[in-house]
VMD Tcl script that draws the C-alpha trace (Angstrom):
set ca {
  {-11.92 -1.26 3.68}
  {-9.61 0.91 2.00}
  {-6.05 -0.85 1.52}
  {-2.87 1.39 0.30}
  {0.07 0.58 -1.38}
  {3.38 1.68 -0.43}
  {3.44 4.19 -3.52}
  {1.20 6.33 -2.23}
  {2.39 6.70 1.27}
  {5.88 7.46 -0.36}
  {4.41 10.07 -2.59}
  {2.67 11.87 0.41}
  {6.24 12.41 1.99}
  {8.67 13.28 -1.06}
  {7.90 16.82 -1.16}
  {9.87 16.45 -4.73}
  {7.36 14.19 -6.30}
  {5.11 15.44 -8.84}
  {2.16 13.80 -7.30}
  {3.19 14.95 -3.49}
  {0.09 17.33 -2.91}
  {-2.60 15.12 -4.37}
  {-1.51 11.94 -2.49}
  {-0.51 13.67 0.87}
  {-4.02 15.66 0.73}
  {-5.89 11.70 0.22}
  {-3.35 10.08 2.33}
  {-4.65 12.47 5.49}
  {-8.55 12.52 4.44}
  {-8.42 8.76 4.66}
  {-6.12 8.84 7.88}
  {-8.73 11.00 9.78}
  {-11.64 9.68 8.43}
  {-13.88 6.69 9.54}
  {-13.68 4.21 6.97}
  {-11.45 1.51 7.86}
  {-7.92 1.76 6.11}
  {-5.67 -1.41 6.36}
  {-1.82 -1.36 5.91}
  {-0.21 -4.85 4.72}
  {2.84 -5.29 6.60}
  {4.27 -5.60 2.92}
  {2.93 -1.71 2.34}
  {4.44 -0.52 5.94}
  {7.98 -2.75 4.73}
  {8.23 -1.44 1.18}
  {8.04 2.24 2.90}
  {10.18 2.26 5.56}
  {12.56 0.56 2.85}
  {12.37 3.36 0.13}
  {12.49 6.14 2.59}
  {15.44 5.24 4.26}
  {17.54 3.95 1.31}
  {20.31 6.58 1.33}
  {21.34 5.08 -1.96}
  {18.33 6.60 -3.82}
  {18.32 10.20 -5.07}
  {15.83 12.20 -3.47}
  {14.03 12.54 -0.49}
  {15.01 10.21 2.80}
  {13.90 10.18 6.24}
  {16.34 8.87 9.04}
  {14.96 5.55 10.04}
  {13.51 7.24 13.50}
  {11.65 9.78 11.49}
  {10.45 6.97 9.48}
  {9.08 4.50 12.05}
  {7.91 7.36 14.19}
  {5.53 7.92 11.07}
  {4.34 4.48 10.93}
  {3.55 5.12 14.09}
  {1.47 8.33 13.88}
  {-0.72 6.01 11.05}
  {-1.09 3.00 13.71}
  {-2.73 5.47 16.05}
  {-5.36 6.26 13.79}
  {-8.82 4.30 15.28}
  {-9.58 3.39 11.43}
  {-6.07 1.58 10.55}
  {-5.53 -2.05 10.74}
  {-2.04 -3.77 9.88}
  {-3.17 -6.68 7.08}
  {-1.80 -10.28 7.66}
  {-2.36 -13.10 6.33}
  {-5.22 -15.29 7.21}
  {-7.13 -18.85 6.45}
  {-7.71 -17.94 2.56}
  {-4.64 -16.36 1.46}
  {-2.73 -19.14 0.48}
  {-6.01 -20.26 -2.41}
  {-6.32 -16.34 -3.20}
  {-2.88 -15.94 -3.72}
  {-2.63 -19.16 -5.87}
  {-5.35 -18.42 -7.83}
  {-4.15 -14.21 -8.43}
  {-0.68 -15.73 -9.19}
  {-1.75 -17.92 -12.07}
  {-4.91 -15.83 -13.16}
  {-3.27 -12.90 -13.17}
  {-0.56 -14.44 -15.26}
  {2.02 -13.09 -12.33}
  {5.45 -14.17 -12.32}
  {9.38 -12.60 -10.59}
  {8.30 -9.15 -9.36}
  {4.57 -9.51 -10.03}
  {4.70 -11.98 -6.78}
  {4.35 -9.39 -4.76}
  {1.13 -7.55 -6.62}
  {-0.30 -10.97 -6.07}
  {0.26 -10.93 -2.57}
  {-1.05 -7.49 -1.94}
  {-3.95 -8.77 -4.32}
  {-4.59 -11.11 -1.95}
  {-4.81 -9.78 1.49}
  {-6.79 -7.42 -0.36}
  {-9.55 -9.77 -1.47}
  {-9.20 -11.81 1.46}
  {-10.54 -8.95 3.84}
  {-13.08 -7.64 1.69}
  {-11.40 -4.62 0.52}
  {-10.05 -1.62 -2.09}
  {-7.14 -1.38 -2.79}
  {-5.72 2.26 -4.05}
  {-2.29 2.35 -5.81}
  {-0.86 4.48 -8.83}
  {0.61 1.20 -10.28}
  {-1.32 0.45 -13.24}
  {0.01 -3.47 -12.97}
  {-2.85 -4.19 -10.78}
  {-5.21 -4.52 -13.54}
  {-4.06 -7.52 -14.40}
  {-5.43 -9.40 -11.39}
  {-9.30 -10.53 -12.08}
  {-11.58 -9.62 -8.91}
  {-9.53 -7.19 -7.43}
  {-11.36 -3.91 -6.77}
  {-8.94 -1.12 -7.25}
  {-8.59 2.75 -7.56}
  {-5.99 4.96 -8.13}
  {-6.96 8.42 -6.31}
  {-4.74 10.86 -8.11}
  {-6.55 10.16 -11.18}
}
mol new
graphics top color blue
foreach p $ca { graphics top sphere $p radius 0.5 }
foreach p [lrange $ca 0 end-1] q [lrange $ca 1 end] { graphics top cylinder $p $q radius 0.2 }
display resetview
């Protein structure tokens, strides 16, 4: 199972981002392909939140615009929201205090987690990930 961080579905929007074409061009192979891609709620939160935020510079979607985009990706046969299930609570212990995660870093642990926890990849550009030991990750605009 593929499972994507929020940076990537915001670069494969923001038209202004220097890494817009290679993550929008991923972003709709994975979409429309077969392999199963799951979407922590965290990931479909932490977009909708950026996008919107008229209080960043850049590029914003109206909230309609944005949720009619989540959407469009919950259509997809292959996508799955993420939640938490039986063994996230001892993953996400274990992540927090191997991967030496504290304030911010919470919430790499918790993607961490739901990512072990269903047997998955996750793909993000955030380099902080590498901290975590037995995560299986990729960053696809490398």
């Amino acid at each position: 199972m593929i499972v994507v961080d929020a940076n990537l579905l915001i670069y494969s929007y923001d038209t202004a981002s220097p890494d817009y074409k290679k993550s929008r061009a991923w972003i709709e192979r994975i979409f429309s392909g077969a392999e199963l891609v799951g979407l922590p709620w965290q990931t479909v939160a932490a977009f909708l939140r950026v996008v919107t935020n008229r209080k960043l510079a850049g590029f914003r979607l109206t909230v309609e615009q944005a949720i009619q985009i989540v959407e469009t990706w919950l259509e997809q046969p292959n996508v799955r929201l993420l939640a938490p299930g039986d063994d996230y609570w001892s993953v996400l212990k274990r992540m927090i205090v191997e991967g030496s995660a504290s304030g911010s870093l919470i919430s790499d642990a918790e993607m961490v987690a739901l990512t072990i926890e269903n047997g998955g990849v996750l793909y993000t550009a955030d380099r902080d990930f590498a901290r975590f030991p037995g995560l299986r990750w990729k960053n696809p605009l490398q």
